[in-house]
C-alpha positions in Angstrom: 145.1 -7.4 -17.6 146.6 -6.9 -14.0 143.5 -5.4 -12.5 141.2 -7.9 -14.8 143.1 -10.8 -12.8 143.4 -8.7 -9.4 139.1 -8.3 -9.7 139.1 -12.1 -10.7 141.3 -12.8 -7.7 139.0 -10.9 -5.1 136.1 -12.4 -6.7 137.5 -16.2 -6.1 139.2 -15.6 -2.8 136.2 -16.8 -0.3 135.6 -19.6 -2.6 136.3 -23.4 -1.4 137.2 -25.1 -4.5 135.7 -28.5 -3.1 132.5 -27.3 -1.4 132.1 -24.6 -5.2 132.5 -27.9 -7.4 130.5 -30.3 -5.5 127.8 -27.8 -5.6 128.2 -26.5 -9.1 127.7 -30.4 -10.0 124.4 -30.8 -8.3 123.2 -27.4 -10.1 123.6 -29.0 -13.1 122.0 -31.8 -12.3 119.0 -30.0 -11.2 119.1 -27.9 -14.4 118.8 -30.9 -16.1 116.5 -33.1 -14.0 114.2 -29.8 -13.8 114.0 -29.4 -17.9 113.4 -32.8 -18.4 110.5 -33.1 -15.7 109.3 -29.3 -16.4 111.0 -27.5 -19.7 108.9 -24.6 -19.1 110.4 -24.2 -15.3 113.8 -24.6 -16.5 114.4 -20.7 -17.1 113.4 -19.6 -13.7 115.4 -23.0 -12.3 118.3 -21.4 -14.2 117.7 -17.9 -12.2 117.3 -19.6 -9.2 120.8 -20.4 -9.4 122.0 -17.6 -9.9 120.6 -15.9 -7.0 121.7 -18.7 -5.4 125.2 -18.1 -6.3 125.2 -14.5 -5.5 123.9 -15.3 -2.2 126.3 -18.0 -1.6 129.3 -15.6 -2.7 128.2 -13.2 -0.4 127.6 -15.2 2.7 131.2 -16.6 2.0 132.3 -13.0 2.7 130.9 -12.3 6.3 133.4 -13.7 8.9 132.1 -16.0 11.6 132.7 -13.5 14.1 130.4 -11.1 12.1 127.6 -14.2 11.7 127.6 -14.5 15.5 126.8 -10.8 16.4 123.9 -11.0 14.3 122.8 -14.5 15.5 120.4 -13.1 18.4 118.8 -9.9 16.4 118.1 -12.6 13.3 116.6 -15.0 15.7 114.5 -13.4 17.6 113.1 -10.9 14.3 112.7 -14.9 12.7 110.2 -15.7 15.8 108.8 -12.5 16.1 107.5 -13.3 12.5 106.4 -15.9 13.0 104.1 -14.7 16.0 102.8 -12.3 13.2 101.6 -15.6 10.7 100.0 -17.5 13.4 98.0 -14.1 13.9 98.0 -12.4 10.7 99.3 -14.6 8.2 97.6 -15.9 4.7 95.7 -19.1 5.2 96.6 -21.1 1.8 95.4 -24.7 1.2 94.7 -25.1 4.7 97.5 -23.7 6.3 98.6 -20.3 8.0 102.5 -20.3 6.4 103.0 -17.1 4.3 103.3 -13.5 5.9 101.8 -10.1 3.5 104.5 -7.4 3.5 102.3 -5.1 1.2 104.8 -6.1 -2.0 105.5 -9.5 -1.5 104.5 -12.5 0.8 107.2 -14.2 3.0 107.5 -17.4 4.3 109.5 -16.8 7.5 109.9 -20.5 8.5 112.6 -20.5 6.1 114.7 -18.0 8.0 114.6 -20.1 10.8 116.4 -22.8 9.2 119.8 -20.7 9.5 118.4 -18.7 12.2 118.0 -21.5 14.7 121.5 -22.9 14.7 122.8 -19.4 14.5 121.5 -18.7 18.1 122.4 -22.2 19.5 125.9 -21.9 18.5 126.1 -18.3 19.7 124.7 -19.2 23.2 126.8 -22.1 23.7 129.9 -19.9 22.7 128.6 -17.5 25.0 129.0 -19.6 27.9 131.5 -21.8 26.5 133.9 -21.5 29.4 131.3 -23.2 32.2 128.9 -24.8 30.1 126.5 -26.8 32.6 123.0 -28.8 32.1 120.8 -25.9 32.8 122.6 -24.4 29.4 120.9 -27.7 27.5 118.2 -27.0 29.4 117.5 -23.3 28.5 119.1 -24.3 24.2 115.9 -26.6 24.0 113.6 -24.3 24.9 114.6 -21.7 22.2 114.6 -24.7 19.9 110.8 -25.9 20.8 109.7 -21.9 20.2 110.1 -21.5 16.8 109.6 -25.7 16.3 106.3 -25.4 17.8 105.1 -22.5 16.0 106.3 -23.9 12.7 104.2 -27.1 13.5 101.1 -25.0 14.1 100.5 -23.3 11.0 101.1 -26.7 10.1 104.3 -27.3 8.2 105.5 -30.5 9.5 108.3 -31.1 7.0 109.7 -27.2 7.7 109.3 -28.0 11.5 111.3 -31.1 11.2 114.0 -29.7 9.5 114.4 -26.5 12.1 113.8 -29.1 14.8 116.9 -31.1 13.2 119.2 -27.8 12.9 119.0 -27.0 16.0 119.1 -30.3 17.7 122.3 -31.0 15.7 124.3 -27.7 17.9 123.1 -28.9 20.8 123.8 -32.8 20.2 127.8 -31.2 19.3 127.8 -28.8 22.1 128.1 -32.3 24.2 124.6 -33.5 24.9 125.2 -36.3 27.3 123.8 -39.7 25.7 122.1 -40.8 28.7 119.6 -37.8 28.2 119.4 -38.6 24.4 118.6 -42.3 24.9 116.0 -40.7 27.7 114.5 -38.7 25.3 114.5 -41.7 22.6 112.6 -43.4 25.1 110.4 -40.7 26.5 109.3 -40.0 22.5 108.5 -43.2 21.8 106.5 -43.4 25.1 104.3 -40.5 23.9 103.6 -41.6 20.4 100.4 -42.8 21.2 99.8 -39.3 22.7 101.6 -37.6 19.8 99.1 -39.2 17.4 96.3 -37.9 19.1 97.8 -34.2 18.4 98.1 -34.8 14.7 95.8 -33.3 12.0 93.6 -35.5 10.3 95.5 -35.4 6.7 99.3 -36.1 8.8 97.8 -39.5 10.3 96.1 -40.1 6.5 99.9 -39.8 5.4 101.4 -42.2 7.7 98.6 -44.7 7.6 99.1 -44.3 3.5 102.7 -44.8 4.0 101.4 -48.2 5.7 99.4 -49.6 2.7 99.4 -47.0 0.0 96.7 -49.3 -1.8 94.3 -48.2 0.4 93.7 -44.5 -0.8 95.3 -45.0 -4.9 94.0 -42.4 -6.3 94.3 -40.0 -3.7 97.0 -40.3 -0.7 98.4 -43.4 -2.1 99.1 -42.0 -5.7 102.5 -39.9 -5.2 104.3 -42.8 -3.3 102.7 -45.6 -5.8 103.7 -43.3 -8.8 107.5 -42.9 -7.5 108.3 -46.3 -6.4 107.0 -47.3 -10.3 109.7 -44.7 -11.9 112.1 -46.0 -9.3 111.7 -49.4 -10.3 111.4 -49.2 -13.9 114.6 -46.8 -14.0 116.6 -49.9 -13.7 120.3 -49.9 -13.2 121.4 -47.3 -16.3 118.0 -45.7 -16.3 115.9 -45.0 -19.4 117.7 -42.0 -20.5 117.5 -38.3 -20.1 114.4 -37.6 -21.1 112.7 -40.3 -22.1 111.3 -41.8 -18.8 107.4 -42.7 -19.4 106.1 -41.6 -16.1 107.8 -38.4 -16.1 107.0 -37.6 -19.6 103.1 -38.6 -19.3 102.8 -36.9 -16.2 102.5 -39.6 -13.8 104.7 -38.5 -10.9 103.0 -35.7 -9.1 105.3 -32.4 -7.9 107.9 -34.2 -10.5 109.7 -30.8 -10.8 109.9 -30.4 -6.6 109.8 -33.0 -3.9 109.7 -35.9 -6.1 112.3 -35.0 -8.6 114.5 -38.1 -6.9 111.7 -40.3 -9.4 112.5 -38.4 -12.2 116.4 -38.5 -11.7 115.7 -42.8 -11.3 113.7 -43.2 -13.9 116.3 -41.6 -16.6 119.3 -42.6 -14.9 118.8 -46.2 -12.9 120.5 -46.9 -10.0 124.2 -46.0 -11.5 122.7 -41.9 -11.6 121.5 -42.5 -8.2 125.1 -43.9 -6.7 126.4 -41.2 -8.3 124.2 -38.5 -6.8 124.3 -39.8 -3.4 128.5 -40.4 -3.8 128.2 -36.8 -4.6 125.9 -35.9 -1.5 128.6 -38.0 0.8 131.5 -36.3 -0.5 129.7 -32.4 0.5 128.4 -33.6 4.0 132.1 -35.1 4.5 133.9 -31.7 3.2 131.7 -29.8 5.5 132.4 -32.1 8.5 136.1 -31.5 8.1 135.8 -27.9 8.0 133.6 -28.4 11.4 136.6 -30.3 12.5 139.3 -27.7 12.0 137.3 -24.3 12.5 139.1 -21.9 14.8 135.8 -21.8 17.7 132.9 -23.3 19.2 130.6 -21.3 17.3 132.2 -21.9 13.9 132.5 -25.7 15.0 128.9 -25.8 15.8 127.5 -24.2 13.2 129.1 -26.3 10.4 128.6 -29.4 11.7 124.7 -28.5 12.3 124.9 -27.3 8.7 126.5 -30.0 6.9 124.3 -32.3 8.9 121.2 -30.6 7.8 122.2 -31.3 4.0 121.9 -35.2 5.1 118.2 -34.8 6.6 117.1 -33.0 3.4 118.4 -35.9 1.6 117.5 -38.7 3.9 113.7 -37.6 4.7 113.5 -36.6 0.7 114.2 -39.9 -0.5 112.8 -41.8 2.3 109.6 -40.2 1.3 109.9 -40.7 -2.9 110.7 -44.4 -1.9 108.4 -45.0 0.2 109.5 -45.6 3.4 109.0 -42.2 5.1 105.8 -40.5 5.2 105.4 -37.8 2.4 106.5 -34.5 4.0 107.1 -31.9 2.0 110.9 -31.6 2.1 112.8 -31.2 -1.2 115.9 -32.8 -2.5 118.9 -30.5 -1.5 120.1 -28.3 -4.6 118.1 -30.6 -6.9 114.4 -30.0 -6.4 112.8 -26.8 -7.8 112.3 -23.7 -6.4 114.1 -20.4 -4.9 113.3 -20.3 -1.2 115.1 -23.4 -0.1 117.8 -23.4 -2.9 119.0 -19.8 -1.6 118.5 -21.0 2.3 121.0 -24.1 1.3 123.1 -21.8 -0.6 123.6 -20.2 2.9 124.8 -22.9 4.4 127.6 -23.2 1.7 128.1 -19.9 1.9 128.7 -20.0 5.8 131.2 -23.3 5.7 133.5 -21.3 2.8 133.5 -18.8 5.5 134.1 -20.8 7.9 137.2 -22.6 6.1 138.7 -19.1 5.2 138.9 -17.7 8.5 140.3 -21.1 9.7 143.2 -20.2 7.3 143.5 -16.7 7.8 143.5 -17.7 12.1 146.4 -20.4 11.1 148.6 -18.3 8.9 
């Protein structure tokens, strides 16, 4: 019994109780969302999770100082990738995103989503001690690499959400405001430019998102289909399970990006209050670990990381409601799938980390 509690003990000790519950609540929300949108998926959703675990466990185990001696090799392997899909890579539905290894394709935009903050925060820990402008200078030109090739193959929604992780380091590292208000203005100076440079289906999205009735059947349909399960969810929902445009098939990618329709069709607004209380409560845990981690980097990276949970969330449900342009970006933890539920499980993994060393650095 003593080594049976001593293994459980071992097994427990990089675990933050908070951060594990709030997540294990989520999972089983997207276990259940998933079997009512999909039953067929719900076995491999299941799986999912359990990788997901595993990998969270283990990331939990690495101390910070480990994560920032690997920070350059990982980033600069992630854009080095990524060079070989805009040459090499497998064209799929019109886009250059995946990368043949001989056994398996890879998608090595995700790895940027960790890798990118991981090199930000290292370099500004790096030259922490006499940090100057040219340093904010030189951390948004690493960020626009791997940004701009992400944008290229094109994945706008992935692009947006490396863009966000890295902007989020540098924006903590002490960006002044007066360059962020420049670039606020300098950005909205070069829409007009900007839309120019977008492909053909991206400016069919955001006109869509304008007047959705225009294209019904086609552009229009996923954000006309959600807004109708939204709606007719109510305020206690329909039930699980027994939502008519989930169960007739209405809502298109029901089981991925526009599981947040599901979730408000069976459960009204009370499910969603609950799911975004729930949301709050993880983005605030991970803000007060940022508060109280022992450096920079550790600082850095879990702020950027428990601020990238809130742009998964916001652009996700900006897009099922209808108020953001339909990007590609799933709900975080809920929506289907084992590439982005692992690269979330990460960032969990990385704040229990985080948290523990604080503790052991305290004691």
């Amino acid at each position: 019994m003593n080594i049976l509690r001593q293994w459980i003990q071992r097994l427990i000790a990089p675990i933050d109780p908070i951060l594990m519950l709030l997540t294990g609540i989520l999972f089983i929300f997207a276990f259940l969302a998933v079997y009512s949108a999909s039953p067929e998926r719900a076995d491999n959703q299941l799986l999912n999770t359990l990788v997901a675990l595993l990998v969270m466990r283990v990331m939990a185990q690495i101390p910070p100082q480990r994560l920032m001696q690997l920070a350059p090799p990982i980033f600069i392997g992630g854009v080095f990738l990524l060079i070989c899909v805009a040459l090499f890579g497998d064209i799929s539905k019109g886009a250059r995103r995946w990368l043949n290894v001989g056994f398996m394709r890879i998608q090595p935009s995700e790895l940027l989503k960790i890798a990118m903050p991981l090199m930000l925060a290292w370099y500004f820990q790096k030259y922490e001690a006499h940090m100057r402008l040219r340093d904010f200078g030189i951390a948004a030109i690493l960020l626009m690499i791997p940004t701009a090739l992400i944008a290229r193959q094109p994945d706008l929604g992935t692009a947006i959400l490396v863009f966000a992780a890295g902007f989020y380091v540098i924006f903590f590292a002490g960006l002044p405001w007066k360059i962020i208000i420049g670039l606020v203005v300098g950005a909205l100076a070069s829409a007009p430019v900007a839309w120019t440079m977008l492909h053909d289906y991206q400016r069919h999205r955001i006109l869509t998102l304008l007047d959705p009735e225009t294209d019904p059947l086609g552009k229009g349909f996923h954000i006309i289909q959600s807004t109708i399960a939204i709606g007719s969810g109510g305020f206690f929902g329909k039930g699980w399970g027994q939502g008519t445009q989930t169960q007739l098939e209405f809502i298109p990618e029901r089981h991925t990006d526009f599981i947040l329709a599901v979730l408000s069709e069976e459960l009204g607004l009370l499910g969603n209050l609950f799911l975004l209380t729930i949301y709050a409560m993880l983005i605030g845990r991970g803000l007060m670990i940022a508060a109280n981690a022992a450096t920079l980097f550790s600082r850095l990276m879990a702020g950027a990381i428990s601020m990238i949970f809130f742009t998964y969330a916001f652009v996700n449900m900006g897009m099922v409601s209808g108020i953001l342009p339909v990007v590609g970006v799933p709900l975080p933890f809920m929506s289907y799938g084992g590439t982005a539920l692992v690269t979330l499980s990460i960032g969990i993994g990385i704040l229990m980390s985080i948290h523990r060393n604080r503790m052991l650095l305290q004691k």
